[in-house]
C-alpha positions in Angstrom: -8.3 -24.6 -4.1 -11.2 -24.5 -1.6 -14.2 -26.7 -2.6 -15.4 -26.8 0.7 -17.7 -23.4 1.2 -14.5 -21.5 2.0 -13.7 -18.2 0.6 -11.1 -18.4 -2.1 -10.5 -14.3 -2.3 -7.4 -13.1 -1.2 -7.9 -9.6 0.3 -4.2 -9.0 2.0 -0.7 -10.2 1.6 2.3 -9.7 3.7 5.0 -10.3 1.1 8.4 -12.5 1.6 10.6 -9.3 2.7 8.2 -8.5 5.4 8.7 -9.3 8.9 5.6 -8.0 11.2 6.2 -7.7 15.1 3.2 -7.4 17.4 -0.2 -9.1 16.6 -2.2 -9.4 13.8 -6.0 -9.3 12.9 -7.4 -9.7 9.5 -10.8 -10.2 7.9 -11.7 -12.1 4.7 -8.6 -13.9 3.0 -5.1 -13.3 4.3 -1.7 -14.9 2.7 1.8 -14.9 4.8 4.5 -15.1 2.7 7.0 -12.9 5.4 7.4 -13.3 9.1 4.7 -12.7 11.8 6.5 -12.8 15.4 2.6 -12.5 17.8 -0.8 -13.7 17.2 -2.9 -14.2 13.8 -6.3 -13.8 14.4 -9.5 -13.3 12.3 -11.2 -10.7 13.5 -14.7 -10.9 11.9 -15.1 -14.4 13.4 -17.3 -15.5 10.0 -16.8 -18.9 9.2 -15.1 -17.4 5.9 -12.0 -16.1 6.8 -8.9 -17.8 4.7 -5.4 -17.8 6.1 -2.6 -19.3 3.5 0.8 -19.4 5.2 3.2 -20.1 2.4 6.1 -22.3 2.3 8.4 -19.6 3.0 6.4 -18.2 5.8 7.3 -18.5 9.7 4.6 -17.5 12.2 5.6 -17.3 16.1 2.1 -16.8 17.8 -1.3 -18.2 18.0 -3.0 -18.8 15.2 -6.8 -18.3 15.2 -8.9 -18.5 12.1 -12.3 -20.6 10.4 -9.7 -21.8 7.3 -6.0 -22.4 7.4 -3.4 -23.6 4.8 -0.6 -24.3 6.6 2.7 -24.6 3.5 5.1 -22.8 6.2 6.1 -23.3 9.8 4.0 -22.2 12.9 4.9 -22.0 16.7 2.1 -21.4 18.9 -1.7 -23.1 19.3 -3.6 -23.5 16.2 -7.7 -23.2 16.5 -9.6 -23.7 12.8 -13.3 -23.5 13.7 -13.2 -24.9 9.7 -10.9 -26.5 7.8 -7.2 -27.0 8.4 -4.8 -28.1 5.7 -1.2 -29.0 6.5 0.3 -29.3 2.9 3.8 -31.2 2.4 6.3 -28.6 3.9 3.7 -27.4 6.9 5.2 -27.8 10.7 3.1 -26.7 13.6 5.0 -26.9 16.4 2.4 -26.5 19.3 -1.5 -28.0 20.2 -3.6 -27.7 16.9 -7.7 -27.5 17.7 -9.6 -28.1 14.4 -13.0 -29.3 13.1 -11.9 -30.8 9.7 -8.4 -32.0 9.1 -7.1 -32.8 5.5 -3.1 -33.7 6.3 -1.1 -34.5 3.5 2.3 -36.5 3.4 5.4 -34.8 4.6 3.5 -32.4 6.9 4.2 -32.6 10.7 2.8 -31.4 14.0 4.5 -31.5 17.1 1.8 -30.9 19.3 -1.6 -32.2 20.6 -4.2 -32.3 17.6 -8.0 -31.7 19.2 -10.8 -32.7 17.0 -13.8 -29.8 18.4 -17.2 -30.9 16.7 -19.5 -28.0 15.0 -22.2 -27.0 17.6 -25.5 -29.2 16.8 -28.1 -26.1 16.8 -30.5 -26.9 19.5 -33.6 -29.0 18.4 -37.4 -28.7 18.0 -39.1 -31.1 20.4 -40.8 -34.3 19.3 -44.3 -33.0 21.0 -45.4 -30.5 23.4 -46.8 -31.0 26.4 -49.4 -28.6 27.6 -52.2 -27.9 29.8 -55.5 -28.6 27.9 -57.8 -26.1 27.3 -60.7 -25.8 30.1 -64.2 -27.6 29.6 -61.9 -30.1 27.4 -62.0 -33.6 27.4 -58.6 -35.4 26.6 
């Protein structure tokens, strides 16, 4: 299911019946099945956390995670600092902020979608300049 360096280990699950009221925070994998009315956030801000919100899911809150598989319906900002996936039956209803997008037919977003690039890790210079040493010709 994810091929691209995500974790694919489900550590939590808030089942069907369930209906949470307040925020959320979770580490590793996380799947919604239930109802989350405040935010979903991963708290260990790793670039593996996994979030599946399933088909019969509802989420009412921002959603903050590095991977997200959206199969449910979510109303609030989306941010995936990884990979988002909106499979056939997701609806994101509100601005969506992702680095890689895979969107597949039937899915919908009413919203702005922000693409945010990874950060480019800062570079090594080409040369250095310096002061040469004394008594040294150049």
């Amino acid at each position: 299911m994810f091929g691209r360096n995500a974790k694919s280990e489900i550590d939590s699950l808030i089942g069907i019946s369930a209906r949470i009221e307040g925020d959320l925070v979770f580490t590793g994998g996380l799947r919604i099945d239930g109802e989350v009315h405040g935010n979903v956030i991963a708290g260990d801000a790793a670039a593996d956390s996994v979030l599946i919100v399933s088909e019969h899911a509802r989420i009412e809150g921002e959603v903050r995670c590095a991977n997200l598989v959206v199969n449910g319906h979510i109303a609030g900002t989306v941010r995936s600092t990884e990979l988002l996936e909106l499979q056939p039956k997701g609806r994101i209803h509100g601005d969506v902020h992702y680095r890689l997008l895979e969107m597949h037919g039937g899915a919908l977003v009413t919203g702005k979608l922000t693409h945010e690039a990874a950060p480019i890790p800062a570079a090594e210079p080409v040369f250095h300049l310096g002061v040469a040493a004394e008594g040294a010709s150049a």
